[in-house]
PDB file of N, H, CA, C and O in Angstrom:
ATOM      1  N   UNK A   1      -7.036  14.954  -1.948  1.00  0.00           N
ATOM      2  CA  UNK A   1      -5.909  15.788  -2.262  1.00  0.00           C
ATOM      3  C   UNK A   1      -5.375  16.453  -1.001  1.00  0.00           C
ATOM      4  O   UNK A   1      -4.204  16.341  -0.637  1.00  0.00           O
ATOM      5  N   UNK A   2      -6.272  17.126  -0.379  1.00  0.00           N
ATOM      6  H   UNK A   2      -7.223  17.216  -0.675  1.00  0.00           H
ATOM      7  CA  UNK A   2      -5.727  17.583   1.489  1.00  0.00           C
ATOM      8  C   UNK A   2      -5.361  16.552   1.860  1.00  0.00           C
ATOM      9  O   UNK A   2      -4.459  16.806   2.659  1.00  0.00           O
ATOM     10  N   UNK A   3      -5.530  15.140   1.765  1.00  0.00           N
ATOM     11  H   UNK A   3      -6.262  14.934   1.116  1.00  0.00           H
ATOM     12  CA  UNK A   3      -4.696  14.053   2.353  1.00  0.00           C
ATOM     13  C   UNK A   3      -3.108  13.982   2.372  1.00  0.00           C
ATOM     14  O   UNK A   3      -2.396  13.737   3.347  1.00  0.00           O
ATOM     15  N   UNK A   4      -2.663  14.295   0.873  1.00  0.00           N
ATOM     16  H   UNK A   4      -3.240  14.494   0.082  1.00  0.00           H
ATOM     17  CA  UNK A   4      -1.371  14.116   0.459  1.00  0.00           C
ATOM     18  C   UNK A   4      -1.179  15.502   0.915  1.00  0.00           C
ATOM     19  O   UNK A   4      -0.604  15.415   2.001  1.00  0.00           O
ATOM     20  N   UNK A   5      -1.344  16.522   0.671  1.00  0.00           N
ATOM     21  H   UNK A   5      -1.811  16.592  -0.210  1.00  0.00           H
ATOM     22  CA  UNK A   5      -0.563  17.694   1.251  1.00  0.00           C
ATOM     23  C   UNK A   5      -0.747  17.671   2.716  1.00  0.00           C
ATOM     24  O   UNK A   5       0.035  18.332   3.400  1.00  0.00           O
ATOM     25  N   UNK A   6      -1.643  17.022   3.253  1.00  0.00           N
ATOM     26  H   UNK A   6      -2.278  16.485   2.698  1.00  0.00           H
ATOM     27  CA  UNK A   6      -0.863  16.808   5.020  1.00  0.00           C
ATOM     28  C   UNK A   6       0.154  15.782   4.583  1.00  0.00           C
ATOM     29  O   UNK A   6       1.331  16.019   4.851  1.00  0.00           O
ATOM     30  N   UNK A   7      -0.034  15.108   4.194  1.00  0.00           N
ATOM     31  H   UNK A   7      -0.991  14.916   3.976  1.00  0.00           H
ATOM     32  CA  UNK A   7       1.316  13.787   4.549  1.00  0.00           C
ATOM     33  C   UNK A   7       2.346  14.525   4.325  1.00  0.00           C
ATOM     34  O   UNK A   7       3.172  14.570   5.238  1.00  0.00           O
ATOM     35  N   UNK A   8       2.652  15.405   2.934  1.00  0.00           N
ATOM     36  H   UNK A   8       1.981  15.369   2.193  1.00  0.00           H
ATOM     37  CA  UNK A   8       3.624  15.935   2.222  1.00  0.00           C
ATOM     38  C   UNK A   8       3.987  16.754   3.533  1.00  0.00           C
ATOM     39  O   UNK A   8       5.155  16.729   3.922  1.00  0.00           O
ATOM     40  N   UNK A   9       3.069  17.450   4.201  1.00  0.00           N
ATOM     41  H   UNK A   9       2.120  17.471   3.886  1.00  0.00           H
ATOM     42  CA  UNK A   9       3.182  18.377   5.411  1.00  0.00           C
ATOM     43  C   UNK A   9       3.975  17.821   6.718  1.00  0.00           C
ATOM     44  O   UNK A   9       4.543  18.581   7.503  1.00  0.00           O
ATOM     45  N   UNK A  10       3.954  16.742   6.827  1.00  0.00           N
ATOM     46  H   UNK A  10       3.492  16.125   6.190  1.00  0.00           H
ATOM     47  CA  UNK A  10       4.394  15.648   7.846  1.00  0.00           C
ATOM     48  C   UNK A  10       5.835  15.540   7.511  1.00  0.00           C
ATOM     49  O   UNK A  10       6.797  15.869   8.206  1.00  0.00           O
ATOM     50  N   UNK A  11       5.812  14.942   6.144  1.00  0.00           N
ATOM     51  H   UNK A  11       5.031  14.675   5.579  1.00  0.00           H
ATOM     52  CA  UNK A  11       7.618  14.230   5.765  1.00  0.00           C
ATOM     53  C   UNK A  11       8.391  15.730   5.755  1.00  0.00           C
ATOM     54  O   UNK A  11       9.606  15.818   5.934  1.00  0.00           O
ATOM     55  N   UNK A  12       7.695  16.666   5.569  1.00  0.00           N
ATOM     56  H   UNK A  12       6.708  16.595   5.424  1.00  0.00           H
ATOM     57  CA  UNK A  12       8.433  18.275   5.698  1.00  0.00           C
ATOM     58  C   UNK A  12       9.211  18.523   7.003  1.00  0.00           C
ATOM     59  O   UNK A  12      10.420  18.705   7.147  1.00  0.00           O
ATOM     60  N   UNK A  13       7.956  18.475   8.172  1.00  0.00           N
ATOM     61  H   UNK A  13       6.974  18.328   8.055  1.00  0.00           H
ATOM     62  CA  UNK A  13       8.298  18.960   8.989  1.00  0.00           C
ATOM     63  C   UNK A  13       9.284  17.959   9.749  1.00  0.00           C
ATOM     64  O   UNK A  13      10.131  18.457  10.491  1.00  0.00           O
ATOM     65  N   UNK A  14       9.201  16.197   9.564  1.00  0.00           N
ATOM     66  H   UNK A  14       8.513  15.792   8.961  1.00  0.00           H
ATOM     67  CA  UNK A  14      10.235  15.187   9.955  1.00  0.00           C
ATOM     68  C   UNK A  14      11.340  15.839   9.441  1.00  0.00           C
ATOM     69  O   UNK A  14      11.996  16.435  10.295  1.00  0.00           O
ATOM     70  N   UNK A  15      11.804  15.916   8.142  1.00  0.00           N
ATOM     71  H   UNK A  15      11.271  15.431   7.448  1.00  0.00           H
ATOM     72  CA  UNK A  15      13.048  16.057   7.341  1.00  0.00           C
ATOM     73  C   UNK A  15      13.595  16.796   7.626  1.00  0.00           C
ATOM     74  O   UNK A  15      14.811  16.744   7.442  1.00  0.00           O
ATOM     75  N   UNK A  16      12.736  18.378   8.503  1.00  0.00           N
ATOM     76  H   UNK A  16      11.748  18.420   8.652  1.00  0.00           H
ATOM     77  CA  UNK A  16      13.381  19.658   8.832  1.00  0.00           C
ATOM     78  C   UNK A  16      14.283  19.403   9.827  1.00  0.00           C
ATOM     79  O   UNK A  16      15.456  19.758   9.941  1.00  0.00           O
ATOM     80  N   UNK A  17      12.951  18.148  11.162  1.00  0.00           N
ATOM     81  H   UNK A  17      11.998  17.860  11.069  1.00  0.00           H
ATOM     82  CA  UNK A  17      13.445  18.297  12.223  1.00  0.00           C
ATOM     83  C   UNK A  17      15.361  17.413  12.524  1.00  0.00           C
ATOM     84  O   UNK A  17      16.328  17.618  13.257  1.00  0.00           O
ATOM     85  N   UNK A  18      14.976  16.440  11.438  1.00  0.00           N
ATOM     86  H   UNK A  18      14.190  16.273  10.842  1.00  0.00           H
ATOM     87  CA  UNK A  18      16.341  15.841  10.843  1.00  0.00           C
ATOM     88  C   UNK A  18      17.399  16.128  10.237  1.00  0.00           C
ATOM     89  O   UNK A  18      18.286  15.319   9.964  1.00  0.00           O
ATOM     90  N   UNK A  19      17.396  17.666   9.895  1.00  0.00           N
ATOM     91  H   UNK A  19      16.676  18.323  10.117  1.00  0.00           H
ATOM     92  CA  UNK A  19      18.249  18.617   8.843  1.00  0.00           C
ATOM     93  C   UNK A  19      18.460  18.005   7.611  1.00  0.00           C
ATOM     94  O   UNK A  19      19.495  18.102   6.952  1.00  0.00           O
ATOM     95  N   UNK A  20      17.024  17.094   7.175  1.00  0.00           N
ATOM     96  H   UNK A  20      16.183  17.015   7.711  1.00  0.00           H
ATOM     97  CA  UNK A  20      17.565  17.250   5.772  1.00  0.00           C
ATOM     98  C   UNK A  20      16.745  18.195   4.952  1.00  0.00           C
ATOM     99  O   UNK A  20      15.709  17.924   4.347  1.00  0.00           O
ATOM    100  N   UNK A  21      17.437  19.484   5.031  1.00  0.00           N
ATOM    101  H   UNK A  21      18.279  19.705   5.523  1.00  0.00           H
ATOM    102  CA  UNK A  21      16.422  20.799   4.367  1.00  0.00           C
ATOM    103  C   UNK A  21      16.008  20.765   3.105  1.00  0.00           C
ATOM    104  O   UNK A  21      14.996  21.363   2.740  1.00  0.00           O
ATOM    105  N   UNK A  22      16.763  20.049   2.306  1.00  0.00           N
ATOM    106  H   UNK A  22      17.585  19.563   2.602  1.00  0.00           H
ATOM    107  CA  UNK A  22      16.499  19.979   1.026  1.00  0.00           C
ATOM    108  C   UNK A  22      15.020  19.202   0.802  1.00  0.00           C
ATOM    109  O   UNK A  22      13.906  19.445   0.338  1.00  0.00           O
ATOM    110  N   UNK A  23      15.444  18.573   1.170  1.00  0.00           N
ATOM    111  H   UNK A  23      16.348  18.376   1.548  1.00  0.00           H
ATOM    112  CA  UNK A  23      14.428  17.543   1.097  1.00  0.00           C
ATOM    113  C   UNK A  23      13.237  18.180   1.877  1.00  0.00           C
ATOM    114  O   UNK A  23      12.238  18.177   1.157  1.00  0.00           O
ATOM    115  N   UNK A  24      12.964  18.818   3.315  1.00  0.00           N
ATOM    116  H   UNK A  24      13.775  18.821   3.900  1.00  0.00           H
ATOM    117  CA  UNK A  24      11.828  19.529   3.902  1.00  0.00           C
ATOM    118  C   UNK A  24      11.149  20.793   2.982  1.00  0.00           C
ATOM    119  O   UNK A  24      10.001  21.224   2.874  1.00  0.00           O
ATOM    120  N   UNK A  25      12.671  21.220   2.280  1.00  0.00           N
ATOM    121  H   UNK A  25      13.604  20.870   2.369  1.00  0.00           H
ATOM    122  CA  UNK A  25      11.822  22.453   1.546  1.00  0.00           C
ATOM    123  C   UNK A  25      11.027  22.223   0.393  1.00  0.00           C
ATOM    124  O   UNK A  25      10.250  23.074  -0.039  1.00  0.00           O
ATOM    125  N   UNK A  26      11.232  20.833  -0.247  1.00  0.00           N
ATOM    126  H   UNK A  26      11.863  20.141   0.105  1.00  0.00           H
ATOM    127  CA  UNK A  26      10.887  20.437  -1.412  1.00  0.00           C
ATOM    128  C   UNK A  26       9.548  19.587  -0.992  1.00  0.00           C
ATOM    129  O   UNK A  26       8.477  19.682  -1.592  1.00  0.00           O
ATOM    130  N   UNK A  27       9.712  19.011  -0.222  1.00  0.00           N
ATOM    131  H   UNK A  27      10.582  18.934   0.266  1.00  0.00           H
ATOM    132  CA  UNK A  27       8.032  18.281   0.302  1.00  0.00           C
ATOM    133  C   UNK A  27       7.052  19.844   0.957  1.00  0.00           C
ATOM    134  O   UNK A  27       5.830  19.709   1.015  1.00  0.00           O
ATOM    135  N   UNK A  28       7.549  20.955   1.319  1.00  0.00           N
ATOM    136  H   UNK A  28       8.542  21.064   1.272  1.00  0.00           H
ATOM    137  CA  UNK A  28       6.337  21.808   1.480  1.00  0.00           C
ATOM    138  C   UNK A  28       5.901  22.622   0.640  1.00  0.00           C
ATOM    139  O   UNK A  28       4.925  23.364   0.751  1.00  0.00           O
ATOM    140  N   UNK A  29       7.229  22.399  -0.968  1.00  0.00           N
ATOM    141  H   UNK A  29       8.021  21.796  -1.058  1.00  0.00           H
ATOM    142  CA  UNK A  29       6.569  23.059  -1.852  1.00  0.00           C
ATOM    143  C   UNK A  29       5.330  22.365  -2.543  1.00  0.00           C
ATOM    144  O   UNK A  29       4.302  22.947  -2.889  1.00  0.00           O
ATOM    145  N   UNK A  30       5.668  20.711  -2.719  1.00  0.00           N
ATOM    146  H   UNK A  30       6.504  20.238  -2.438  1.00  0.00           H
ATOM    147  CA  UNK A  30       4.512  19.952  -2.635  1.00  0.00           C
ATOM    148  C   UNK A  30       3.376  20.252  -1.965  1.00  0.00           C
ATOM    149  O   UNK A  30       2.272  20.513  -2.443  1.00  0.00           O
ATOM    150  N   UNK A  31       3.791  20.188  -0.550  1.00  0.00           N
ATOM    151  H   UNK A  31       4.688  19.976  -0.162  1.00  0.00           H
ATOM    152  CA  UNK A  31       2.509  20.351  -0.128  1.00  0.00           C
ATOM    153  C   UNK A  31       1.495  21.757  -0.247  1.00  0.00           C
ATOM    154  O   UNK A  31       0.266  21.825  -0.257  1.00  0.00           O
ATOM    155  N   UNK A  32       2.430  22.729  -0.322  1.00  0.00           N
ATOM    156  H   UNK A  32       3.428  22.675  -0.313  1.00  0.00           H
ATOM    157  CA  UNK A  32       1.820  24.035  -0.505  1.00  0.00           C
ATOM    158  C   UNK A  32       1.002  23.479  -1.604  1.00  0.00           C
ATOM    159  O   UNK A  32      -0.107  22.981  -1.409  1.00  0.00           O
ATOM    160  N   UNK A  33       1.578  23.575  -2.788  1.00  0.00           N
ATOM    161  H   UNK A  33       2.479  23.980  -2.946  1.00  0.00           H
ATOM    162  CA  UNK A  33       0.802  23.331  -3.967  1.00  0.00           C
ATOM    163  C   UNK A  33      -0.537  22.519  -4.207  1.00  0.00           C
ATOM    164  O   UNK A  33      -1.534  22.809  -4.868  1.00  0.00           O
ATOM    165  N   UNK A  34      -0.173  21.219  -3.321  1.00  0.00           N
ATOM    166  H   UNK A  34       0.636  20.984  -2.783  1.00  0.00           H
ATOM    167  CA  UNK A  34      -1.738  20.148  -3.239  1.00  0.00           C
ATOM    168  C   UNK A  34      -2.450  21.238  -2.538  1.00  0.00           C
ATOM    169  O   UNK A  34      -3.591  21.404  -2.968  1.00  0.00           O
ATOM    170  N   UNK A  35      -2.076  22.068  -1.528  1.00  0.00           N
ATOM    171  H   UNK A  35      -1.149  21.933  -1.178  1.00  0.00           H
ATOM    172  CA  UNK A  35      -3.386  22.497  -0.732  1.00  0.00           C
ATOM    173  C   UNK A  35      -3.860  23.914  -1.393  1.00  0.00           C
ATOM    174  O   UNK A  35      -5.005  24.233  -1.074  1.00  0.00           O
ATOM    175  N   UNK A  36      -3.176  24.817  -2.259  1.00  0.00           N
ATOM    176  H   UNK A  36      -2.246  24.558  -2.519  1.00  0.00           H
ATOM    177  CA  UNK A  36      -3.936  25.677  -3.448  1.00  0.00           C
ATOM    178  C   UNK A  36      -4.787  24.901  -4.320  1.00  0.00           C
ATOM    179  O   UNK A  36      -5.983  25.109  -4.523  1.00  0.00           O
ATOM    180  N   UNK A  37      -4.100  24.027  -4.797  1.00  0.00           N
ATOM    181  H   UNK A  37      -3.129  23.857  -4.632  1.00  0.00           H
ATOM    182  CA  UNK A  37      -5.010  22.947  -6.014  1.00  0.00           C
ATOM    183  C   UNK A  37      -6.053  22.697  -5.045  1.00  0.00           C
ATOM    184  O   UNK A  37      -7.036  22.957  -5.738  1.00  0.00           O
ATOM    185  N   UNK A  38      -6.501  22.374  -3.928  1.00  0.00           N
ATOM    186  H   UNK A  38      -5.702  22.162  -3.365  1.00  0.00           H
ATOM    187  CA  UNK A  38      -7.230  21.359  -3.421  1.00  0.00           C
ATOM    188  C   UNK A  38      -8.319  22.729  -2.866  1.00  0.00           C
ATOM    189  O   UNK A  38      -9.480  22.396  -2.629  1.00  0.00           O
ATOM    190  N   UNK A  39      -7.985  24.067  -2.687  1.00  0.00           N
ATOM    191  H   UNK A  39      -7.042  24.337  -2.880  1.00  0.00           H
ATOM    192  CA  UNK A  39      -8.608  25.332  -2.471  1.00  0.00           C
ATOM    193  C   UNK A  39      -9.314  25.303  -3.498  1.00  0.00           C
ATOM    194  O   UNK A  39     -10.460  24.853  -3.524  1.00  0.00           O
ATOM    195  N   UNK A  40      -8.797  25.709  -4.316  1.00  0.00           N
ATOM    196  H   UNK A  40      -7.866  26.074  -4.295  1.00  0.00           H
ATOM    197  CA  UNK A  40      -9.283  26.043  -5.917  1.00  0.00           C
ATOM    198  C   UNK A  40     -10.682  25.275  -6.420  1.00  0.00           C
ATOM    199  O   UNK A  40     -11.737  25.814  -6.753  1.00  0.00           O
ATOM    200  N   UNK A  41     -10.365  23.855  -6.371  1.00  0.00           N
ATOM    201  H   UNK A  41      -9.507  23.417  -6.101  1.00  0.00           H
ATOM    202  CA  UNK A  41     -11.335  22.735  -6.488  1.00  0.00           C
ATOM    203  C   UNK A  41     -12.417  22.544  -5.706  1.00  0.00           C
ATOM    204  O   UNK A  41     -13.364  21.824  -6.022  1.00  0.00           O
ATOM    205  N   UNK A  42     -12.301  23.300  -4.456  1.00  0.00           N
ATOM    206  H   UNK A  42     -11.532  23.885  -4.199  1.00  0.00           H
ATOM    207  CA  UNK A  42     -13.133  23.577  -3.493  1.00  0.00           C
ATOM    208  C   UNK A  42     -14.502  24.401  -3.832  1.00  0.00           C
ATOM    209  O   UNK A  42     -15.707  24.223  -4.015  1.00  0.00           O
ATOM    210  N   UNK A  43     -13.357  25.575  -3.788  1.00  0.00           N
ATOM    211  H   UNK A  43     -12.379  25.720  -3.639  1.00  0.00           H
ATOM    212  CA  UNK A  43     -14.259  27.153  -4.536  1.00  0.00           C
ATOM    213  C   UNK A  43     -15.100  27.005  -6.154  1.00  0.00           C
ATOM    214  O   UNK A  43     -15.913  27.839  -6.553  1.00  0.00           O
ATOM    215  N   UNK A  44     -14.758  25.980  -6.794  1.00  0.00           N
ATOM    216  H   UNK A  44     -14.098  25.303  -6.470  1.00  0.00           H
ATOM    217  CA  UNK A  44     -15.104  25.555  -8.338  1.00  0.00           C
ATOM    218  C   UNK A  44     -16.306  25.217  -7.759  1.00  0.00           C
ATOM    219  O   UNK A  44     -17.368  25.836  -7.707  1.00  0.00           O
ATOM    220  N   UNK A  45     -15.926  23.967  -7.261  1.00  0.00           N
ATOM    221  H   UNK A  45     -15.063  23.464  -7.303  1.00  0.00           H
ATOM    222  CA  UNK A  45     -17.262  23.113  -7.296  1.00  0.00           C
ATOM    223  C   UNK A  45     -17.934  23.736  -6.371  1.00  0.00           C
ATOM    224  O   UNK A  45     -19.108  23.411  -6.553  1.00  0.00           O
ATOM    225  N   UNK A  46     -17.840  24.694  -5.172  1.00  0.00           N
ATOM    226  H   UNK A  46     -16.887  24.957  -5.024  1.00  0.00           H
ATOM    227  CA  UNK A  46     -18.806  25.046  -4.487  1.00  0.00           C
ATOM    228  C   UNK A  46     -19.985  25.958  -5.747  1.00  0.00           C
ATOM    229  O   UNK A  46     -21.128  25.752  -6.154  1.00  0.00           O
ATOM    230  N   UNK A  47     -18.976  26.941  -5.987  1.00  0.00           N
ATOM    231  H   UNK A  47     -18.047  27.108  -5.656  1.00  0.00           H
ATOM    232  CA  UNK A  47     -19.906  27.983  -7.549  1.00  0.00           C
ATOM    233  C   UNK A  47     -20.839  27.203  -8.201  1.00  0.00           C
ATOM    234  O   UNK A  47     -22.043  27.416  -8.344  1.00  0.00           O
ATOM    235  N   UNK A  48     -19.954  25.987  -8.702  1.00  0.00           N
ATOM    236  H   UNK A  48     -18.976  25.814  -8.586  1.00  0.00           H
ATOM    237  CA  UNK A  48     -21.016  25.032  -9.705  1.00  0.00           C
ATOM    238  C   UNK A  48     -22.401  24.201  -9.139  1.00  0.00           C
ATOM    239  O   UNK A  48     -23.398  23.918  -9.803  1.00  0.00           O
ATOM    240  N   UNK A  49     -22.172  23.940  -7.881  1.00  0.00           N
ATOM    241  H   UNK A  49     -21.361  24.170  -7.342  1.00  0.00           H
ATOM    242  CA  UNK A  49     -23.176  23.416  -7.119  1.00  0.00           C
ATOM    243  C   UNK A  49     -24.306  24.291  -6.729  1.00  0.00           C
ATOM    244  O   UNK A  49     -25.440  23.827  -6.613  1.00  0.00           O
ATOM    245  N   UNK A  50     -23.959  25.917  -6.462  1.00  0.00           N
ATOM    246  H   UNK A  50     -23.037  26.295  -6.557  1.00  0.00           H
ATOM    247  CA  UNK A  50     -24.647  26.326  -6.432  1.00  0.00           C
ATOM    248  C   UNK A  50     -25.520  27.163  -7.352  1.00  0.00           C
ATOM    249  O   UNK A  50     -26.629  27.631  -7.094  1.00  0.00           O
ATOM    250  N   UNK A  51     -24.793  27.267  -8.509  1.00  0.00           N
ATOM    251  H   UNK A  51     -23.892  26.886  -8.718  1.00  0.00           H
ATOM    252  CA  UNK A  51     -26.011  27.348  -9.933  1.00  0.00           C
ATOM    253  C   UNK A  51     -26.783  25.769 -10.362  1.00  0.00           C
ATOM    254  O   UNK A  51     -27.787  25.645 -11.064  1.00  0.00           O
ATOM    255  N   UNK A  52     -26.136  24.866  -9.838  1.00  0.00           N
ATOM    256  H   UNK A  52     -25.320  24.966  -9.268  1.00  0.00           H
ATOM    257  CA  UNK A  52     -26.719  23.860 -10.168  1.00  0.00           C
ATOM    258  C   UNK A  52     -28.145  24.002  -9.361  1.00  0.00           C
ATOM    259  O   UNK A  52     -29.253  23.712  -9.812  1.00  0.00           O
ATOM    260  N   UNK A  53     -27.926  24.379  -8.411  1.00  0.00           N
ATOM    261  H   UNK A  53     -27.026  24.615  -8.044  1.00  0.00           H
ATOM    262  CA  UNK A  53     -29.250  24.199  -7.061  1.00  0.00           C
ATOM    263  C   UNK A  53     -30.123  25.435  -7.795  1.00  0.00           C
ATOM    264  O   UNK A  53     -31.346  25.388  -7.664  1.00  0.00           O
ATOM    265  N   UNK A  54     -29.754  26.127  -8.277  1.00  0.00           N
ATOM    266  H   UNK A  54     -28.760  26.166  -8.384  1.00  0.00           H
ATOM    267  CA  UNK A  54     -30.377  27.487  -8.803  1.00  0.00           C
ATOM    268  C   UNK A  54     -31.078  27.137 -10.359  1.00  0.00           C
ATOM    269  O   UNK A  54     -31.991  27.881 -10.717  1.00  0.00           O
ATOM    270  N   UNK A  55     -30.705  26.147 -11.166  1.00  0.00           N
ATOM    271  H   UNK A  55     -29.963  25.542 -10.875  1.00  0.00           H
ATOM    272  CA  UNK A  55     -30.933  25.700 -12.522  1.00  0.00           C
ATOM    273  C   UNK A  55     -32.162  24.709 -12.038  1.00  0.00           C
ATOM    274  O   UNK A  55     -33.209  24.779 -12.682  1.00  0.00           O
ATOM    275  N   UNK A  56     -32.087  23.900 -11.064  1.00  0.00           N
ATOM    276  H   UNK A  56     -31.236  23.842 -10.541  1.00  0.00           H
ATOM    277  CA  UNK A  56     -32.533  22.662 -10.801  1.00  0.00           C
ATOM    278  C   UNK A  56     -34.198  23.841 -10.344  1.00  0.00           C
ATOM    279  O   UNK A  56     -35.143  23.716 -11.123  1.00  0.00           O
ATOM    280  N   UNK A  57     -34.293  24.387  -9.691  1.00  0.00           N
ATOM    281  H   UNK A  57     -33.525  24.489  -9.058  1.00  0.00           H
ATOM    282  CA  UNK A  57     -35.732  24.874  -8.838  1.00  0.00           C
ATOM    283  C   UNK A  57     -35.851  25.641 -10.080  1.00  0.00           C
ATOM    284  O   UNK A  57     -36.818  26.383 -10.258  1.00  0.00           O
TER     285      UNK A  57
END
């Protein structure tokens, strides 16, 4: 998922440097978004892994 929100991060910052803004502002709302989602999923599974390690001993 950090994969696509760099790419998304990439065609942003091309499109800006090209003035097509519309289009730059709309690929970094993408990308913003993959990289909260991809936070989030982070922080989940870190929590869950670590009651798992805590259930398991």
């Amino acid at each position: 998922m950090l994969k696509w929100a760099l790419v998304f991060f990439i065609v942003s910052l091309i499109a800006g440097v090209f003035g097509f803004t519309g289009i730059a502002a709309g690929a970094a709302v993408v990308a913003r978004l993959l990289f909260y989602i991809a936070v989030v999923l982070f922080l989940l599974f870190l929590v869950l892994g670590v009651f798992a390690v805590k259930a398991v001993k």
